[in-house]
FIGUMAR-607557 format. One record per residue (C-alpha): x, y, z. Coordinates in steps of 0.02 Angstrom, whole numbers. Example, Ala and Ser with C-alpha at 12.3 -4.5 7.8 and 13.67 -1.06 7.14 Angstrom:
{{615, -225, 390}}
{{684, -53, 357}}
//
This chain:
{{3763, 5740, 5889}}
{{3847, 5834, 6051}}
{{3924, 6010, 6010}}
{{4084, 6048, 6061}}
{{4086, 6216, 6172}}
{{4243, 6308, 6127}}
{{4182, 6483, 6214}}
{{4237, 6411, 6376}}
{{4420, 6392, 6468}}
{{4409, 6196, 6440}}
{{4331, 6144, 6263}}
{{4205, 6029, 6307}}
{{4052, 5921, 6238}}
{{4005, 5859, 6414}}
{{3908, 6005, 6460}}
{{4033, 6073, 6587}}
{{3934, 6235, 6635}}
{{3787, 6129, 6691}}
{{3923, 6062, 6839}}
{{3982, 6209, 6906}}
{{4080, 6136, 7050}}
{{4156, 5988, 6910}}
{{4192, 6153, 6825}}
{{4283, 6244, 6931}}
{{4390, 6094, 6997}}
{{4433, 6075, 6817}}
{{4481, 6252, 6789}}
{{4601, 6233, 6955}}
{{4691, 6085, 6908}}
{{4722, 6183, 6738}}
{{4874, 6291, 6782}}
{{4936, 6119, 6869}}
{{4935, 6050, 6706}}
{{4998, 6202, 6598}}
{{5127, 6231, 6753}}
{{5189, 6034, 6702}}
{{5186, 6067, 6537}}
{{5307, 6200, 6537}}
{{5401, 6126, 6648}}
{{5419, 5948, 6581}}
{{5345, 5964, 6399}}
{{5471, 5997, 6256}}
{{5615, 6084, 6283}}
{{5622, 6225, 6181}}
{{5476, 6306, 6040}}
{{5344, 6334, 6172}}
{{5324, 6514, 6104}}
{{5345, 6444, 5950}}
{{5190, 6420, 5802}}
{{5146, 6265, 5782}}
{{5074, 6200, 5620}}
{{4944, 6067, 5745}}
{{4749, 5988, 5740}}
{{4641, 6022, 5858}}
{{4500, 5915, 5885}}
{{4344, 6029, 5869}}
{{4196, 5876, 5840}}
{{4181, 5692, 5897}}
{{4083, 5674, 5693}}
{{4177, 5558, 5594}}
{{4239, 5666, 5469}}
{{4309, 5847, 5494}}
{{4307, 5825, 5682}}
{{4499, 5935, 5687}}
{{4547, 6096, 5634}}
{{4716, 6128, 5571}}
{{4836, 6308, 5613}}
{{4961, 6397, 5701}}
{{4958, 6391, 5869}}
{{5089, 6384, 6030}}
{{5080, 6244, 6116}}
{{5039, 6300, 6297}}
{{4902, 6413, 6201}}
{{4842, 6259, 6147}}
{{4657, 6202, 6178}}
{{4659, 6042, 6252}}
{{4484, 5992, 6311}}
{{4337, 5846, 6349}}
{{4291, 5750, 6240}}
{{4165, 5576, 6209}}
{{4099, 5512, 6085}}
{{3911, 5532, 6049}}
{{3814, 5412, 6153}}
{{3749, 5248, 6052}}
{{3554, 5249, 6088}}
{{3498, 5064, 6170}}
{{3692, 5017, 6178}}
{{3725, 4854, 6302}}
{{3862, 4768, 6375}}
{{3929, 4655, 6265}}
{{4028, 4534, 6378}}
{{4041, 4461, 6558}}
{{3919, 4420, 6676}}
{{3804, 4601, 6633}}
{{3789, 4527, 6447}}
{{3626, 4628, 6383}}
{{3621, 4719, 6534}}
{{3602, 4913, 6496}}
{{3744, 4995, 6493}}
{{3818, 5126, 6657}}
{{3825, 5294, 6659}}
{{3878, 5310, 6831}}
{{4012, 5197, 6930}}
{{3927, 5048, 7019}}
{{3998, 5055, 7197}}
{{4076, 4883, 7205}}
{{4187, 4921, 7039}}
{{4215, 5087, 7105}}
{{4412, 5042, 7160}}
{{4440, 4930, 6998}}
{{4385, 5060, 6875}}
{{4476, 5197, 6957}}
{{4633, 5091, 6949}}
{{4628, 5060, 6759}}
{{4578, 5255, 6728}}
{{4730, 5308, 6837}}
{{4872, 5184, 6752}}
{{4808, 5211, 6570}}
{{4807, 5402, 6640}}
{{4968, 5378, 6683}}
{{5047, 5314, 6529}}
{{5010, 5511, 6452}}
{{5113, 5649, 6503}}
{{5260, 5484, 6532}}
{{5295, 5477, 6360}}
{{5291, 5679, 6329}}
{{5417, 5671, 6478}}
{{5500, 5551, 6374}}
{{5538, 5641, 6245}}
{{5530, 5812, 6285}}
{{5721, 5827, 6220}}
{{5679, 5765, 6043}}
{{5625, 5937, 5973}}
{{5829, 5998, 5998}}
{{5886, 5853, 5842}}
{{5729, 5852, 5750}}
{{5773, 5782, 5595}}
{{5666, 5915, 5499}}
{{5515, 6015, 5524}}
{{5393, 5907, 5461}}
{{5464, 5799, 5593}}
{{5454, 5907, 5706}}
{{5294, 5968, 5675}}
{{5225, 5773, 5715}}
{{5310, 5777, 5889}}
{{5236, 5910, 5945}}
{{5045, 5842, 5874}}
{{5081, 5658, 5957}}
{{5151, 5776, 6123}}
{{4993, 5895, 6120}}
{{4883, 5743, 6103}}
{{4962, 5627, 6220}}
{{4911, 5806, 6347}}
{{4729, 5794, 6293}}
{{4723, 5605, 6325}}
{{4778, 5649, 6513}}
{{4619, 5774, 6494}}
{{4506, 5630, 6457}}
{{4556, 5524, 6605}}
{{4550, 5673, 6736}}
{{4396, 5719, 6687}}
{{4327, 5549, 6713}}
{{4418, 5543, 6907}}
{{4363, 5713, 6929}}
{{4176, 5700, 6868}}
{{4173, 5513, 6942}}
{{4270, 5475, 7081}}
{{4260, 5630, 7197}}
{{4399, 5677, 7320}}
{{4474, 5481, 7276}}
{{4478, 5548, 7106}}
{{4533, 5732, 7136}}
{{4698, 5668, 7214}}
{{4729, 5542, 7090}}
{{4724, 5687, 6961}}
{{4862, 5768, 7051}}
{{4939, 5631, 7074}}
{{4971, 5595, 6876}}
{{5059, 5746, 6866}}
{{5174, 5717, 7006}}
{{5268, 5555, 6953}}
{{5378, 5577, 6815}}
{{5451, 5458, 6686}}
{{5630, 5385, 6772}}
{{5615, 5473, 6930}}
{{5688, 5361, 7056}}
{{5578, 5404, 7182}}
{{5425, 5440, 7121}}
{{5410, 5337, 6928}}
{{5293, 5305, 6813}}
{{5187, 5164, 6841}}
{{5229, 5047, 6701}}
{{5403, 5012, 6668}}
{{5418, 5046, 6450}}
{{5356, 5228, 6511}}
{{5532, 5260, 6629}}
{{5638, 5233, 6486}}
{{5743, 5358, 6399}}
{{5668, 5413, 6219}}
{{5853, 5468, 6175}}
{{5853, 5464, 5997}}
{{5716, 5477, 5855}}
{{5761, 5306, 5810}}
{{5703, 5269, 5982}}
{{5535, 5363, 5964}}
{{5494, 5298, 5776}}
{{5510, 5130, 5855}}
{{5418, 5207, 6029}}
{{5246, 5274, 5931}}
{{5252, 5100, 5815}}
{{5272, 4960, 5972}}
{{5216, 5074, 6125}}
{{5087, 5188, 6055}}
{{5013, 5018, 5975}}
{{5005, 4950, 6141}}
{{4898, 5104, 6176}}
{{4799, 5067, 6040}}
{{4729, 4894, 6095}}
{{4736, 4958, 6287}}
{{4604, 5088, 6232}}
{{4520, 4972, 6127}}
{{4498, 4848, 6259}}
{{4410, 4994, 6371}}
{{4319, 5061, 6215}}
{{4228, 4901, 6275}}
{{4192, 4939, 6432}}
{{4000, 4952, 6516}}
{{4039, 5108, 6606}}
{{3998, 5206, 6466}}
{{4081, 5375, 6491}}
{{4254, 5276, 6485}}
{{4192, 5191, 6320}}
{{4143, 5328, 6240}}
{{4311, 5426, 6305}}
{{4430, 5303, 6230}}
{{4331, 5280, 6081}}
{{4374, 5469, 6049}}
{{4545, 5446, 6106}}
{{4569, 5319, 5978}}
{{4540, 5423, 5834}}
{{4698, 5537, 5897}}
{{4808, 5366, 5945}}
{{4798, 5329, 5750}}
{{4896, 5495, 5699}}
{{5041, 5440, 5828}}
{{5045, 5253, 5765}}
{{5060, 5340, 5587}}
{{5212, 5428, 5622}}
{{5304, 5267, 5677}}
{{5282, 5175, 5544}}
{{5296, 5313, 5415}}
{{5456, 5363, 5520}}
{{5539, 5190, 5481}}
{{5482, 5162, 5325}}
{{5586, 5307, 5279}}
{{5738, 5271, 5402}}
{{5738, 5089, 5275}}
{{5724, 5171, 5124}}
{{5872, 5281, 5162}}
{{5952, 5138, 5203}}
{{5923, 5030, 5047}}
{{5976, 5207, 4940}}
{{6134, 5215, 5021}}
{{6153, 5020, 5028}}
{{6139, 5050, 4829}}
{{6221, 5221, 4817}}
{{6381, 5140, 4884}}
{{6364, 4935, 4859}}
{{6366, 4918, 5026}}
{{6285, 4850, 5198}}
{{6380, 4950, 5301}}
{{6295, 5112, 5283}}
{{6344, 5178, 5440}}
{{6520, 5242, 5371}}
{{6392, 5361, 5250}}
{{6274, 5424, 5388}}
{{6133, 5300, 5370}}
{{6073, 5163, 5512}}
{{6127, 4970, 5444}}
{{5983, 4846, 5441}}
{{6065, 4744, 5589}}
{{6058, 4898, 5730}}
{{5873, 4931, 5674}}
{{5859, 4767, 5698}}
{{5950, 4777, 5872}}
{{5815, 4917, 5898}}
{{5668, 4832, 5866}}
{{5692, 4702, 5971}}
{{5696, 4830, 6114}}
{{5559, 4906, 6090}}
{{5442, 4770, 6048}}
{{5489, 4662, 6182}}
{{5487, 4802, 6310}}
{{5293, 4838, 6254}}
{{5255, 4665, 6250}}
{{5262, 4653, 6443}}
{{5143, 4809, 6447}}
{{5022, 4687, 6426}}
{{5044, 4599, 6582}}
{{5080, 4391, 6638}}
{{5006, 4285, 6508}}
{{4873, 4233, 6661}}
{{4788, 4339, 6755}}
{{4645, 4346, 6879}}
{{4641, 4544, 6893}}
{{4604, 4529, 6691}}
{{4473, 4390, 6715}}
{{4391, 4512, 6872}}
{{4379, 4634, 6741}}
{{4323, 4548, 6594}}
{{4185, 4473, 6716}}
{{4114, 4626, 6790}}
{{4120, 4732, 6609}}
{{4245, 4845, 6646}}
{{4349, 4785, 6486}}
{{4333, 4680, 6358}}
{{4456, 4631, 6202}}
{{4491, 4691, 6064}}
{{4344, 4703, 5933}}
{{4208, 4607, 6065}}
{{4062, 4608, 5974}}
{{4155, 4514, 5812}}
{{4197, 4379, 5924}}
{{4103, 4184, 5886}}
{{4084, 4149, 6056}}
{{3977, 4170, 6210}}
{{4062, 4337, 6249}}
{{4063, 4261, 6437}}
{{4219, 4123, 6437}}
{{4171, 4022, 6592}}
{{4208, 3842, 6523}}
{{4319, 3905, 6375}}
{{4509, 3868, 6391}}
{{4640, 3892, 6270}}
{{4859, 3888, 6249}}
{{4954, 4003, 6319}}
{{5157, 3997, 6317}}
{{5241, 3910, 6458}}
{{5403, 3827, 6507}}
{{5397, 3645, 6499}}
{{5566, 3603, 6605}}
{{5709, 3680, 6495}}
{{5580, 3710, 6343}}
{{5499, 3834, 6278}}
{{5307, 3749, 6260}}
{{5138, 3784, 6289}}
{{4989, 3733, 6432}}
{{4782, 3733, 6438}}
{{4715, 3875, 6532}}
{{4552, 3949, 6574}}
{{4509, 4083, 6446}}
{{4454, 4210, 6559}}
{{4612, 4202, 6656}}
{{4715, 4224, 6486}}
{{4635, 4386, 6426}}
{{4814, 4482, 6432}}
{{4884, 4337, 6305}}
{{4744, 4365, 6193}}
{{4755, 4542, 6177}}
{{4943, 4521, 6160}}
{{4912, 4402, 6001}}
{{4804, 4540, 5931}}
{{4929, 4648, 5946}}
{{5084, 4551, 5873}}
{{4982, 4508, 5733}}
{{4938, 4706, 5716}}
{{5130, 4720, 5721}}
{{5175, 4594, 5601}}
{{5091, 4706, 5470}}
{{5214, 4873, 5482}}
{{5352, 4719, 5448}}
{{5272, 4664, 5305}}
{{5280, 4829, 5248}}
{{5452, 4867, 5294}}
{{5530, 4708, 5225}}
{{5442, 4742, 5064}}
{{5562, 4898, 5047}}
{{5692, 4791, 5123}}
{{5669, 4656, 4973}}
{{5753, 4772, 4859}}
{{5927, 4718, 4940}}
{{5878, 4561, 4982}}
{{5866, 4582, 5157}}
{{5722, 4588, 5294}}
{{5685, 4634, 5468}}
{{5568, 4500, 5595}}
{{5504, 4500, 5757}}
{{5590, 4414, 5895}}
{{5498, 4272, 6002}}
{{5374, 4330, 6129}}
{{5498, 4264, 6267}}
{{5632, 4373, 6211}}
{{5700, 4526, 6340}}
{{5562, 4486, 6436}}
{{5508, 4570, 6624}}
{{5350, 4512, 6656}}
{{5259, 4336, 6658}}
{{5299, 4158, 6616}}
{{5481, 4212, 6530}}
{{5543, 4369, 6651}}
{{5715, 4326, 6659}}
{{5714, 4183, 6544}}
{{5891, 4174, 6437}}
{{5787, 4161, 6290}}
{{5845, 4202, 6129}}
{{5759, 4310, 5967}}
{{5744, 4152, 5863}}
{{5660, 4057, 6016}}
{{5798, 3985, 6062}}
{{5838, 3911, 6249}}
{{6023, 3949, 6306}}
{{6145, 3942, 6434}}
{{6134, 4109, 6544}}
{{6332, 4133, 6478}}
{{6276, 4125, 6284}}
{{6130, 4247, 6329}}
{{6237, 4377, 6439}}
{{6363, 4386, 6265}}
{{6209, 4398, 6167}}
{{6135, 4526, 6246}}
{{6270, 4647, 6240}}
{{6328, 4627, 6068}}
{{6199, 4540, 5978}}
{{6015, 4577, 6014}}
{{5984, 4744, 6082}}
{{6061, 4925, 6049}}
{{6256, 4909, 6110}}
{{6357, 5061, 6160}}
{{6426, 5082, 5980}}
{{6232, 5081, 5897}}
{{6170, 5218, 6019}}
{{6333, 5315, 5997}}
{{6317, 5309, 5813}}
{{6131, 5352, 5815}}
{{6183, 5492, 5916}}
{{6286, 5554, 5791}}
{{6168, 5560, 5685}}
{{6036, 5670, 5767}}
{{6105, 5844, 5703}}
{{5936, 5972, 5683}}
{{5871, 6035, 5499}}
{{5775, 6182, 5515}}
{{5757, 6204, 5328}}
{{5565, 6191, 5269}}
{{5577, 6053, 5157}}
{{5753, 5993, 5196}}
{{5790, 5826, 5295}}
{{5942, 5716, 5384}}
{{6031, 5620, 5286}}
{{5972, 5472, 5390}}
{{5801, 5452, 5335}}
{{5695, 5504, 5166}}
{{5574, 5614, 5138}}
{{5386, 5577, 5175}}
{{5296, 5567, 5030}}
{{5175, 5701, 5072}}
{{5147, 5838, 5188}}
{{5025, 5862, 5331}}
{{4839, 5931, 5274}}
{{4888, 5944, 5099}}
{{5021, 6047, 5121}}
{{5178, 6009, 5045}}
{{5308, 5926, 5099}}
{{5435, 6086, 5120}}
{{5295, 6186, 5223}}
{{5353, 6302, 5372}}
{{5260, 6185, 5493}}
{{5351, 6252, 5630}}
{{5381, 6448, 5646}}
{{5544, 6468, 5752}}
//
């Protein structure tokens, strides 16, 4: 098992001092990055102590140490998993081939690509909601902003080192690079479009680390896959810190419902807004946002970029090696969505050309689960939240544009304009209330009338621990 060395400036288990030039071009893109943070991390509590994890092991258990720290003190760092002795590729046309520990030259472009855009995606969504910290709705709460923010900074670690160690001056500039686009700049954006949206609310980032952070989730997954090993074995790492930020979504609603169904009961009443709650139809209004938004991260429902990359190794899907098939897809076809005329059907396609819809199943049925979850709480007032149709809101692929309502529904582009506005996304009024809502509680233990409290604290503590010293 690899050590991590913490007596250095970067923690590492990639045997940094052995690379003293990959060492020191580290160490000078670090005040770049500390420089951004402060700049365009959180607002306010960066001299603030932090209740956080950091990771100190890749071992499965007891791989993060918890306590105080401030955040730009904080010891982001490299790290992979430990190698897998003998591993192969497990898919495309290197099937049992050993697997790479450098880049093969004619997947040198295509592998930087996908390391720069999933690099990408990391300091967005801390740009994103670098304002939440002001209404943090208590400070457990905002204890678990600060962990997803921290982490989402170490992910951006992960994916510099590899363009750094990997890619030479290519790489070098592409590591600058991620730090000079910035979520909803007009003129220099994010690369993906869910990641130059405003995070205005902490309805809006509950529903953000659920949909978008799950999107992350089978995104690394996919490249936990991949033969170039050092990219496997980074996301496979990376993964273990993506769980924590899923966690706090779908703990985060869970208790945004079940303040909801007390106050639904408290006063005999749906419309809990007049006793500062959130009504079951504007989380509903919510949810469809944010799920159909992530749902085009994952691209048009055909592809030949995905089947270049499935082909060559540099990712697979989601859980390859529990796949019953030939883990190579040349003859295989299967359905993917399609409009037939002014329907809403489906159409044959090659399999390796449909990898984006298959990874986007996986993931709404990953989704599906949180609702099951939800609406269970929700059954107490006989009431329920569901997922809209994949064609719904959506930017990308065979239903951009498409006046396509939640239920599935084709309609005229007038009915779908009225819908839209009042209907099936957030309207003015929702975002206005939610607003309203957002008032700070700085109280260990205390919380916002909008939501309940967690039903434990972080690392054993309890639940009214100072997790974050002011």
């Amino acid at each position: 098992m690899t050590t991590v060395d913490y007596d250095t400036l970067i923690p590492n288990n990639v045997d940094l001092a052995a690379d003293r030039r990959l060492q020191r071009a580290l160490e000078a893109w670090q005040p770049k990055f500390v420089e951004w943070w402060k700049t365009l991390g959180p607002l306010a509590f960066q001299d603030s102590d932090v209740y956080l994890r950091t990771a100190v092991s890749v071992s499965q258990e007891g791989w993060a140490n918890f306590g105080y720290v401030k955040m730009p003190e904080y010891r982001w760092g490299v790290f992979l998993a430990d190698r897998v002795p003998g591993r192969t590729v497990a898919f495309g046309d290197h099937l049992g081939e050993e697997v790479w520990q450098e880049v093969p030259g004619e997947y040198r472009a295509d592998l930087r690509r996908l390391i720069v855009v999933q690099g990408d995606t990391e300091p967005a969504s801390v740009e994103q909601q670098r304002a939440l910290c002001m209404t943090a709705p208590s400070l457990y709460d905002l204890r678990n902003l600060f962990q997803v923010n921290v982490e989402e900074g170490r992910h951006l670690w992960a994916m510099v080192y590899l363009l750094h160690r990997y890619f030479g001056r290519d790489g070098r500039d592409e590591a600058d690079e991620l730090l000079l686009r910035h979520s909803g700049d007009e003129d220099n954006p994010r690369i993906l479009g869910a990641f130059n949206e405003e995070t205005a609310d902490w309805l809006s980032f509950f529903f953000f680390t659920y949909f978008t952070d799950r999107d992350g989730k089978f995104q690394l997954a996919s490249l936990k896959e991949s033969a170039f090993d050092p990219l496997a074995r980074t996301c496979d790492f990376m993964l273990k810190e993506e769980a924590h930020h899923m966690f706090v979504g779908a703990s985060g609603i869970s208790r945004v419902i079940q303040r909801t169904v007390e106050l639904m009961k408290e006063h005999d009443t749906d419309d809990v807004g007049a006793h500062g709650g959130i009504d079951i139809a504007t989380l509903q209004r919510y949810l469809n946002f944010h799920y159909s938004v992530s749902l085009d991260l994952f691209g048009a429902e055909t592809s030949t970029n995905a089947a270049n990359y499935f082909a060559a190794g540099l990712k697979g899907r989601f859980q390859e090696e529990k796949r019953a098939d030939d883990h190579r897809l040349k003859d295989a076809t299967r359905q993917v969505p399609a409009m037939d005329g002014e329907r809403v059907g489906e159409r044959d396609a090659p399999s390796l050309v449909a990898l984006n819809e298959t990874l986007r199943e996986d993931y709404i049925a990953d989704c599906a689960k949180g609702l099951e979850r939800w609406n269970r709480i929700l059954a107490e007032v006989g009431a329920g939240l569901s997922l809209p149709h994949v064609g719904f809101n959506r930017h990308v692929g065979t239903f951009a544009g498409r006046p396509i309502t939640p239920d599935g529904r084709l309609v005229t582009t007038a009915e779908w304009e009225a819908g839209m506005s009042a209907q099936w996304l957030p309207t003015d009024l929702d975002k206005a209330h939610v607003r309203s809502l957002m008032a700070p509680v700085r109280e260990p233990g205390k919380m916002a009338g909008w939501l309940a409290a967690p039903a434990a604290g972080i690392h054993g503590k309890p639940v009214d621990f100072d997790y974050v010293q002011a």
